[in-house]
C-alpha positions as CSV (number, residue, x, y, z in Angstrom):
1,X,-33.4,-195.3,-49.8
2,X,-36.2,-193.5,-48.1
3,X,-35.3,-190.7,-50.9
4,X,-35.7,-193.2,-53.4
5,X,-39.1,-194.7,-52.5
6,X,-40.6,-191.3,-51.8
7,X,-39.8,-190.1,-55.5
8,X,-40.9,-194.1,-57.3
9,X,-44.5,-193.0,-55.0
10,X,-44.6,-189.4,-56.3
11,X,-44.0,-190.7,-60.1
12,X,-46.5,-193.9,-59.6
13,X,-49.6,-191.1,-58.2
14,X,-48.5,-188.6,-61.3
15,X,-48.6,-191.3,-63.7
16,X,-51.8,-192.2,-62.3
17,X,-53.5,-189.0,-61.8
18,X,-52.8,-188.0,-65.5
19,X,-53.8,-191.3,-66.7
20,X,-57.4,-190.6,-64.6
21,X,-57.4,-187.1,-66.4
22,X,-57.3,-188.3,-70.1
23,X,-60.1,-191.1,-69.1
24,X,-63.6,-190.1,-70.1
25,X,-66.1,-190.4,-67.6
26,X,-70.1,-191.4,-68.1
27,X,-72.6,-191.9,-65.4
28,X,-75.4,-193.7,-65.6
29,X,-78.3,-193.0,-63.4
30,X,-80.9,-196.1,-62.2
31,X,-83.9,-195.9,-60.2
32,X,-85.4,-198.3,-58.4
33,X,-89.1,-199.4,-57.9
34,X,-91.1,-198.5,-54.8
35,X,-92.4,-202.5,-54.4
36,X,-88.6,-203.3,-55.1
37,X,-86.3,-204.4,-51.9
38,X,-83.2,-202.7,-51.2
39,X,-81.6,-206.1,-51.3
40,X,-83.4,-206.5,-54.2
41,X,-81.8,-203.8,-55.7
42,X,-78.7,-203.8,-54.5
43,X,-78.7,-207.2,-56.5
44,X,-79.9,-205.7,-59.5
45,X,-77.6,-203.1,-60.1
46,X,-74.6,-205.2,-59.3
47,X,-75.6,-207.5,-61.5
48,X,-75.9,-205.2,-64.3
49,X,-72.3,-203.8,-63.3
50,X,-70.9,-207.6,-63.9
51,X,-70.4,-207.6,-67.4
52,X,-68.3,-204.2,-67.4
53,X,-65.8,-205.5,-65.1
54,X,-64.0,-207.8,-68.4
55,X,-63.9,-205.4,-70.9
56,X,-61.1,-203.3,-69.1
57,X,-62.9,-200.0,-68.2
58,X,-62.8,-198.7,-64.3
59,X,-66.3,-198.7,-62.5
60,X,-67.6,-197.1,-59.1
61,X,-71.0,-196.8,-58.3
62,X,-72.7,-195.3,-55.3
63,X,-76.3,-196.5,-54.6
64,X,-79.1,-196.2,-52.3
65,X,-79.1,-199.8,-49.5
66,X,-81.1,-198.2,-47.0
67,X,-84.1,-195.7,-45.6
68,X,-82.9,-192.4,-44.7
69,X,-83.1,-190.7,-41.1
70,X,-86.9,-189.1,-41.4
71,X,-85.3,-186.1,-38.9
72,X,-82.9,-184.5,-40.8
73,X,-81.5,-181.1,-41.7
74,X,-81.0,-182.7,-45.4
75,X,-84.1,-183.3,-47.4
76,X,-83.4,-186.6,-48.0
77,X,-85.3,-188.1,-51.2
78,X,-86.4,-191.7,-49.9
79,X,-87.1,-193.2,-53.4
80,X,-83.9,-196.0,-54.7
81,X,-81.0,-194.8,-57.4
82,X,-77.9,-196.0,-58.4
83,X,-75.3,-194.0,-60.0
84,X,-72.6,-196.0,-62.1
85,X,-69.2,-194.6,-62.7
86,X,-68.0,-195.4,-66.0
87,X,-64.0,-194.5,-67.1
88,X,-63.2,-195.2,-70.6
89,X,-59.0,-195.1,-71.4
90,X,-59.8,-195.6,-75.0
91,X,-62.8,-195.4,-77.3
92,X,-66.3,-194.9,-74.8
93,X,-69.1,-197.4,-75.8
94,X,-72.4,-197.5,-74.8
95,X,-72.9,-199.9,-71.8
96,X,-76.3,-201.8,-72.8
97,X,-76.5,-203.4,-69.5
98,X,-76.9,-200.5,-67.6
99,X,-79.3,-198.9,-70.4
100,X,-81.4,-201.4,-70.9
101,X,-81.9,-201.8,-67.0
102,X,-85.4,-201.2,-65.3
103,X,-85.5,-197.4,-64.4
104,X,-82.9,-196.6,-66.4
105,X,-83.3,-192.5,-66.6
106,X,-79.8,-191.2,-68.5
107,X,-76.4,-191.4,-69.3
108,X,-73.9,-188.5,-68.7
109,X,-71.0,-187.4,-70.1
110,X,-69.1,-185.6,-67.6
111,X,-65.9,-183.7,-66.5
112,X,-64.8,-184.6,-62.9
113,X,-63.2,-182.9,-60.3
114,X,-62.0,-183.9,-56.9
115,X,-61.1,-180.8,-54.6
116,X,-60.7,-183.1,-51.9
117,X,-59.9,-187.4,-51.9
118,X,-59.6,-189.7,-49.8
119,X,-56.7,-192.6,-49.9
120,X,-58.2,-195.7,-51.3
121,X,-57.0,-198.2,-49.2
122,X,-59.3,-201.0,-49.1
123,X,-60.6,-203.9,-52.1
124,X,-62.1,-203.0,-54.8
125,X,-66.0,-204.9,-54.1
126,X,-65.9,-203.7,-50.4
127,X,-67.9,-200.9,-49.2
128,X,-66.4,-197.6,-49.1
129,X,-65.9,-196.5,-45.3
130,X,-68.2,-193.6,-43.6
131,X,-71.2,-192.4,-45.9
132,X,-72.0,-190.5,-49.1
133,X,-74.3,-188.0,-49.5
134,X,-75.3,-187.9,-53.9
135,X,-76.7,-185.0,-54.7
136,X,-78.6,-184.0,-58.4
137,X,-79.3,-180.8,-59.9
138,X,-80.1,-178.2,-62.5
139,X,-78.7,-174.6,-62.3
140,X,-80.7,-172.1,-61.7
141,X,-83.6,-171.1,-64.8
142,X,-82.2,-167.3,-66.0
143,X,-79.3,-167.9,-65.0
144,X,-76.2,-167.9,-67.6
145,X,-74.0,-170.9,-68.1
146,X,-70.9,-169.6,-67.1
147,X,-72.2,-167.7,-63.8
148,X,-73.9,-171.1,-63.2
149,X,-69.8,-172.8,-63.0
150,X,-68.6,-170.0,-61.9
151,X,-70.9,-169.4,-58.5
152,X,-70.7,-173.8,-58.2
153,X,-67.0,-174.1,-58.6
154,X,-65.1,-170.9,-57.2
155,X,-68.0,-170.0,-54.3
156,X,-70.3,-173.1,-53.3
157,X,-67.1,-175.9,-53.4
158,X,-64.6,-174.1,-51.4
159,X,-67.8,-172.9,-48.8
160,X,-68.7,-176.7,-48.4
161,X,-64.9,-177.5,-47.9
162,X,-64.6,-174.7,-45.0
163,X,-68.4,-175.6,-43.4
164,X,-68.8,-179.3,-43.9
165,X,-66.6,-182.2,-42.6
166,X,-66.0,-183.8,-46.2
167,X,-63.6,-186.6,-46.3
168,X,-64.4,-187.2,-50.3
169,X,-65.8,-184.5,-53.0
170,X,-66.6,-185.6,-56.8
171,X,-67.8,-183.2,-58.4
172,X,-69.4,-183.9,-62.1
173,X,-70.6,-180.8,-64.3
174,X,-72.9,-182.8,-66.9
175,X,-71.7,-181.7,-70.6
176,X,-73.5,-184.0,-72.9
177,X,-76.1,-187.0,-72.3
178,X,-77.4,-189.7,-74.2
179,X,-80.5,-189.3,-76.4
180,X,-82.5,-191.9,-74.3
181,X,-81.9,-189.8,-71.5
182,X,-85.3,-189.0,-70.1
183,X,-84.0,-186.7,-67.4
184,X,-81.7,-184.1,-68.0
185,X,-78.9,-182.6,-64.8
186,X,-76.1,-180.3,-65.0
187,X,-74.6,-181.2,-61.7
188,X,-73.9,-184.2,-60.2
189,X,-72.0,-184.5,-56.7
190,X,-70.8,-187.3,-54.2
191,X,-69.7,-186.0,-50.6
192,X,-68.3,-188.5,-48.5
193,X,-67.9,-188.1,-44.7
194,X,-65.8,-190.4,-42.5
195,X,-68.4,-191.2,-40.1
196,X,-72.4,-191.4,-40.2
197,X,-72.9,-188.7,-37.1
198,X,-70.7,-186.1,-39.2
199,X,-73.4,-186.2,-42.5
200,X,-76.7,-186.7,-39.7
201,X,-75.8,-184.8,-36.7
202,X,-76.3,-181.2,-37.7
203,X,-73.3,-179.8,-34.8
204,X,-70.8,-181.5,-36.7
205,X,-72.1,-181.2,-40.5
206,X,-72.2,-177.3,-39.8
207,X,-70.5,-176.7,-36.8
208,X,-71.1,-175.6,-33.2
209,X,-74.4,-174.2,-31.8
210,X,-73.6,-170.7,-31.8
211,X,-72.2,-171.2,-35.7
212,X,-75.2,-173.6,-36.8
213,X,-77.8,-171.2,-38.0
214,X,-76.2,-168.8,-39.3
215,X,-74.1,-171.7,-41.6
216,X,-77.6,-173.1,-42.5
217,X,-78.5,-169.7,-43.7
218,X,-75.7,-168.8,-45.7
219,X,-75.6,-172.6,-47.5
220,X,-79.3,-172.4,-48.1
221,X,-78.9,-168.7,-50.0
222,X,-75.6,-169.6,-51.3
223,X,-77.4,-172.8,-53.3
224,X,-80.6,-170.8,-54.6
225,X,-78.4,-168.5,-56.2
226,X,-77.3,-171.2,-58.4
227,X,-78.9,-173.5,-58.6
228,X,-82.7,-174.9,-59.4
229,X,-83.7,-175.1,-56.1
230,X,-86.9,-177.7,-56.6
231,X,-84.7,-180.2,-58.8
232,X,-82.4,-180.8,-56.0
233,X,-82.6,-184.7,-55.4
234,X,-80.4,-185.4,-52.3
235,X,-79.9,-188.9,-51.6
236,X,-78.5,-191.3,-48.9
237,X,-76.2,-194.2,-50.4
238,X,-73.2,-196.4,-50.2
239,X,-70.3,-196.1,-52.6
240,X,-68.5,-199.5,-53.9
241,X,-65.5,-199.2,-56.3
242,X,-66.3,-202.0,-58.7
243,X,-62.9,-201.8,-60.7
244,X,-60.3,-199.1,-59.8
245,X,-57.1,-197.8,-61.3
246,X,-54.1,-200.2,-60.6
């Protein structure tokens, strides 16, 4: 029996997983005002996430709820965003609630990958556990297209994987965005760890103190070489799975 129910599971996450790989994925991109409450707009953007919930697509979004730690070894931005995760099964459409939202600033086409995932085991609508690091970014001006994927995918992933304690990476190379895009990005990533002191507390985000520096040196050289180093936009946020896969 035990037999049985292990190979029903193994079907069940194939099914799934290849039913995730033929989705098409957008992300829509938010920013909130400087007057504006994190409550505010924490209320703002789930309101605008409402109406996609009926029409059948699956939604996650990751957004900023609170100020980052000013003494950090990230260079946290401190402004408000909200990234919404859009799946489509079928035909895409254009989500007008999220476009015609204050601070909207683009919608991206992208291709996901997820080198490393968590189990989802709680409700859809409830926080995800630990915290998420969102990071956005240009490659590197000069730089050819190809290198660009090649130095982000086969040399900067599996060097966060081995340095950092990530629980959760999706990663999203941009390949098309929407005409009312007013900001363009080639990359966008969400690192999750478990807990709060393994994102903040530099001895567990790179290690011990004889291994801390020299990690910090060879992440800092490792990112220039790919990537636009002053578009970088690092942000602190929450992740909430709106609608996921049944």
């Amino acid at each position: 029996m035990e037999y049985i129910s292990a190979c029903k599971n193994i079907i069940i996450y194939f099914n799934l997983y290849y039913k995730l790989e033929r989705m098409q994925k957008d992300i829509y991109l938010i920013r909130g005002k400087e007057s504006e409450s994190y409550v505010a707009f924490k209320h703002r953007i789930f309101s605008a996430v409402e109406p996609i919930k009926t029409n059948g697509h699956l939604v996650k979004l990751v957004l900023t709820e609170q100020k980052p730690p000013r003494n950090s070894v990230i260079p946290f931005k401190r402004s408000k965003i909200a990234a919404v995760s859009v799946y489509f099964e079928k035909e895409k459409e254009i989500i007008s609630s999220l476009l015609e939202s204050k601070g909207f600033i683009g919608s991206y086409q992208v291709t996901e990958a997820l080198p490393v995932e968590y189990d989802k085991t709680w409700p859809d609508g409830e926080i995800t556990p630990g915290v998420c690091l969102l990071t956005l970014f240009r490659k590197k001006k000069g730089l050819e297209y190809e290198k660009f994927l090649n130095r982000w995918h086969n040399g900067h992933t599996p060097l966060s994987l081995k340095i950092h304690p990530l629980w959760h990476y999706n990663r999203n190379v941009v390949e098309a965005y929407t005409p009312a895009s007013a900001e363009i990005f080639d990359g966008i990533v969400e690192e999750h760890c478990k807990t709060s002191s393994e994102l903040f507390n530099p001895f567990k985000f790179f290690g011990n103190p004889l291994m801390i520096v020299p990690r910090m040196l060879q992440v800092y050289f490792d990112v220039k070489s790919f990537i636009d180093y002053p578009s970088i936009e690092p942000y602190l946020v929450s992740e909430y799975h709106i609608k996921s896969q049944e």
